[in-house]
C-alpha positions in Angstrom: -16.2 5.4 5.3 -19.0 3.8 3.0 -16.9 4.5 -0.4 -13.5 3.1 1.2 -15.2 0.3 2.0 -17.1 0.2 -1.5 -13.9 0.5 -2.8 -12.4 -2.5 -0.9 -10.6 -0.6 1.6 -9.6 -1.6 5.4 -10.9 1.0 8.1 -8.5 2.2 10.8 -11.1 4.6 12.5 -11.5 6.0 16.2 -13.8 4.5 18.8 -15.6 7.4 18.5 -17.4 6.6 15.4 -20.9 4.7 15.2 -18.8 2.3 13.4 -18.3 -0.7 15.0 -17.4 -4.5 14.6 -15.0 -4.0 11.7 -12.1 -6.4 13.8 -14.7 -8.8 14.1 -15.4 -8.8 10.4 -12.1 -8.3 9.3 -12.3 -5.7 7.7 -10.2 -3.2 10.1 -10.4 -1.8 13.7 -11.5 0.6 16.0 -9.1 2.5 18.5 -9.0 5.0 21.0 -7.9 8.6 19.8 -6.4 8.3 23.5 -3.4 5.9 22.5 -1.9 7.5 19.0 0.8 5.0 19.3 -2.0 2.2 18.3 -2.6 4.1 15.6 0.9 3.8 14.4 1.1 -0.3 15.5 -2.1 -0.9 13.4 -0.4 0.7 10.1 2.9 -1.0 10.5 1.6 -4.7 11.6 -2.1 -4.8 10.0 -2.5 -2.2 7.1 1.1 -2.7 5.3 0.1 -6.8 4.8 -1.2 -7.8 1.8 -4.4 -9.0 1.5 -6.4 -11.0 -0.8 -8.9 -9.0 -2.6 -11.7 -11.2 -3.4 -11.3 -12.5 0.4 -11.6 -8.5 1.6 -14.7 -7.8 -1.0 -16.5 -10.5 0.2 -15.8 -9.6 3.9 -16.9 -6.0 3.7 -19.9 -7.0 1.5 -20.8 -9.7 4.7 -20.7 -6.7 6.9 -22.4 -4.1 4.9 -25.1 -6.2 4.3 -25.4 -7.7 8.2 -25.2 -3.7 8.9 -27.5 -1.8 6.1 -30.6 -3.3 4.6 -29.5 -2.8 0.8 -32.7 -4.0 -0.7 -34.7 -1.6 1.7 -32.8 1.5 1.0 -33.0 0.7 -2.8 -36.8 0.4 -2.4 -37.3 3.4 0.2 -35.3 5.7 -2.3 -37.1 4.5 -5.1 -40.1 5.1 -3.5 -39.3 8.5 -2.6 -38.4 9.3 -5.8 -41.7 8.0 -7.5 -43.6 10.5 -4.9 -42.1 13.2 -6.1 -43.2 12.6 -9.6 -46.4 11.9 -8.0 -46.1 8.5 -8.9 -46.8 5.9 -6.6 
């Protein structure tokens, strides 16, 4: 889910994911495995339009970085790394 959206990508997952908010963002939806038909009115109506890329980058970068502290994980894996050198 991380690289598609990395990779500029609109979600259509199930509401069974911890992966919520994308509608809200605008950078896909969430749906209920219950009604496959919704599935198949997302694709045709939603996911076949084009949209602008720099629009959708800038989206999914608002919502990865309201999600996911990037700075922190940066800093906590470098950290990690450094006390395995034994470096601190």
């Amino acid at each position: 889910i991380f690289e598609a959206l990395a990779s500029g990508l609109r979600l259509l997952l199930s509401d069974q994911t911890p992966w919520r908010g994308l509608e809200s963002a605008g950078i896909g939806r969430e749906l209920a495995l219950s009604d496959p038909s919704a599935f198949v009115r997302a694709i045709e109506a939603e996911f076949l339009l084009e949209s602008d890329p720099d629009e959708m980058a800038l989206r999914i970068e608002t919502y990865l970085n309201d999600r996911f502290n990037v700075e922190r994980i940066i800093e906590d894996n470098r950290n990690m790394f450094l006390s395995l050198l034994g470096q601190h």
